[in-house]
C-alpha positions, 0 to 999 in steps of 0.5 A: 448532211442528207436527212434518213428516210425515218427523218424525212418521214418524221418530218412529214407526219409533223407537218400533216398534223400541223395543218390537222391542228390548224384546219381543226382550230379554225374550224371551231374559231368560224363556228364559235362566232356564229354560235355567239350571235345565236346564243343570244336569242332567248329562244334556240336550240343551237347556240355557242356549243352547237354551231362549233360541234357542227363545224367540227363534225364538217370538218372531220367529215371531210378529212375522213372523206379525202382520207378513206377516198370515200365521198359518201362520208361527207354526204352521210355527215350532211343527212345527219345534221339535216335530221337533227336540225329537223328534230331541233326545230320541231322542239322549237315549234312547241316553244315558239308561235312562228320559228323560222328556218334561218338557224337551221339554215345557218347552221347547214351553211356552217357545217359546209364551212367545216368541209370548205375548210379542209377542200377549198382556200381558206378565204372561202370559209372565212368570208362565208361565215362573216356573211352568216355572222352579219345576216344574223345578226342585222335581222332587224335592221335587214326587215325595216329596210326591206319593208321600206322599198317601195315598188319602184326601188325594187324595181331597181334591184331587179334590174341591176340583177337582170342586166348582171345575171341574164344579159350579161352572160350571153354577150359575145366576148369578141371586138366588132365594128371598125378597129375591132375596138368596141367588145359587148362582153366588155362594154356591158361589165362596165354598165353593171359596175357603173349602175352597181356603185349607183345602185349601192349608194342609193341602197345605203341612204335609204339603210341610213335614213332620208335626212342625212345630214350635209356631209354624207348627202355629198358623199352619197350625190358624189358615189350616185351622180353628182351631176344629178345631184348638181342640179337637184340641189341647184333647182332646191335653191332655185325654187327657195326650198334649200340654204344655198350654202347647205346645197353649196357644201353638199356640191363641192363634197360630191365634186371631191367625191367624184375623184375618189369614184374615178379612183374606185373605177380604175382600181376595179377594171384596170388595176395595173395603171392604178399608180400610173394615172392616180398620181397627178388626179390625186394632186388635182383631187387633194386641190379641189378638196382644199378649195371646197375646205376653204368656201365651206369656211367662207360660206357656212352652211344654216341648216343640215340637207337631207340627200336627194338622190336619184330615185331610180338609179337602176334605170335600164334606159340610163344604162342602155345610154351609158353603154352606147357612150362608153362604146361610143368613147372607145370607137372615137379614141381608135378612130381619132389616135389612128387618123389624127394623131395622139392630140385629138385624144383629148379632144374625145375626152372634153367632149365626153367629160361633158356628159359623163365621167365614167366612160371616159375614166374606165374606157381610157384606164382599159387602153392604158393597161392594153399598151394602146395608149400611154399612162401620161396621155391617159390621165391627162384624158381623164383630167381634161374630162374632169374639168369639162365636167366641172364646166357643166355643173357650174352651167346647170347651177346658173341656169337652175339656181339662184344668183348667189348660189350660181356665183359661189359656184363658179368661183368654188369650179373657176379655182378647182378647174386653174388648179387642174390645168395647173397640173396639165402644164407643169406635172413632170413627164410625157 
């Protein structure tokens, strides 16, 4: 039975003013979670009823703007809540020596929530008010950590920003050189993610404190570099300053994390080979976890090591490095697979495994997710580059650290690296 037109029309105005009543109360959720952490301030003039009324006001603002095709009406709703802010904070004034302007700000932010609710998609409004909510409510912790940068550290987020933000955008998006295989654009989002994680990590030891304690010294030198940090530690225990079990323990669990970062990298430049190429690097993963479980039980660890990590992770020199190796990985898989044939393939990935893991891993998940080269030769690749580099590490522990220390990890590497060539031999397939 074919529905009247009344019934059509009824159906439609139920369904406009659903989305009314959801737009309205979602509204009023995002602001009350902002005028929550306002109201405990001891002093404010916008709290748990204010920041609501101005969502609310934003976001009838908005839906009499669409509804009357009258733009002025959202700009009209803005200048009022200016001027009202304007006087609240002239009051404030009066009650306070120095107040600010982040409550008014955050309270402009959240009126533009209230119209992004009606205009734009429903993540956009949410996630701006999670921000807000956590700015305001870290102020402390945001100001210890900022007063604690010194010149240099600021020196590493200003870099990060300038190798995002102004290099980045001016680079041609198009292949050069022999095989059209190396794109600027391309090479240089790789840098800024590689220097992002870097500097990221960094920025959270130094949030959580300089002594860290084993465990997440390992899970901090595996996120930055757990090639530096390798040798900071093997040159501790070298110079008598660290417990060799200490620095042992803080070795392996970057050595594990680095699995976990090359699974990270995948997931963010090739995400559609994510299945294919985590696989059999999960099982080798999942062994060298086990292995470093077993000599942790074995060699227990006397004292806590506070994370030593690079002190300029955001070094435009490692960055400029790093992108001339990854462009230089991507030029020698096209030059090897067209001249010599799949094989030498891996031979590219043992040689570039030996300096870094990060330009082999996201240069050989792109290819795989081009079709240029096939997932079961991309994740030996990228294995065989993992043990290559576990085969430098233990060189730098012996060459850096003591006797025992260098003993402990060539045994903790010798049984991680049997175990990855284990899964080069019997995983199942191509």
């Amino acid at each position: 039975m074919i529905p009247s037109p009344i019934a059509r029309d009824r159906g439609r105005a139920v369904a406009v003013e659903g989305s009314l009543v959801l737009q309205l109360s979602l509204s009023l959720a995002l602001g009350l979670l902002v005028g929550l952490e306002r109201e405990r301030r001891e002093v404010s003039t916008s709290g748990v009823r204010t920041f609501p009324l101005l969502t609310l006001l934003g976001t009838l603002c908005a839906l009499l703007a669409d509804a009357a095709g009258e733009d002025w009406l959202l700009a009209a709703g803005l200048l009022a809540t200016t001027a009202l802010l304007v006087l609240g904070w002239r009051i404030r004034r009066e009650q306070e020596e120095h107040p600010g302007l982040t409550t008014e700000v955050a309270a402009l932010v959240m009126f533009a929530v209230g119209g992004a609710v009606v205009a734009l998609p429903i993540g956009v409004p949410v996630v701006t008010t999670g921000v807000v909510t956590l700015l305001l409510h870290f102020k402390r912790p945001l100001h210890r950590f900022v007063r604690g940068l010194d010149d240099a550290e600021v020196r590493s987020i200003v870099r990060l920003v300038l190798i995002a933000l102004v290099v980045l955008p001016v680079l041609p998006r198009e292949a050069f050189g022999p095989l059209d295989a190396v794109n600027p654009y391309e090479v240089w989002l790789v840098v800024v993610l590689i220097v992002g994680i870097s500097v990221g990590g960094y920025l959270v030891q130094r949030l959580v404190g300089a002594r860290t304690g084993t465990i997440l010294a390992g899970v901090l030198g595996g996120v930055i570099s757990s090639t530096a940090t390798t040798a900071a530690y093997a040159r501790r225990v070298g110079s008598g300053s660290a417990d060799a079990a200490a620095a042992q323990l803080v070795i392996q669990i970057a050595a594990v994390v680095v699995f976990a970062r090359v699974a990270v990298e995948v997931a963010l430049v090739a995400p559609g080979t994510f299945a294919d190429l985590t696989g059999p690097l999960g099982v080798s993963a999942a062994w060298t976890a086990v292995v470093a479980g077993v000599c942790t039980l074995v060699w227990k660890p006397r004292e806590q090591a506070a994370a030593r990590t690079p002190h300029d992770p955001s070094s435009l020199g490692a960055a400029v490095t790093f992108g001339a190796l990854y462009a230089a990985v991507l030029l020698g898989t096209a030059l090897a697979k067209r001249h010599f044939g799949p094989g030498s393939l891996y031979g590219v990935a043992v040689v570039s495994g030996l300096t870094d893991m990060d330009a082999i891993t996201i240069s050989t998940a792109q290819m795989v997710q081009a079709g240029k080269v096939e997932a079961g030769t991309g994740w030996r690749m990228i294995l065989l580059g993992s043990l290559s580099n576990m085969l430098v590490k233990a060189g730098t522990v012996a060459a850096l650290g003591n006797r025992r220390l260098a003993l402990r990890t060539a045994l903790f590497f010798g049984a991680s690296i049997a175990g990855g060539v284990v899964v080069l031999l019997t995983w199942p397939g191509p």
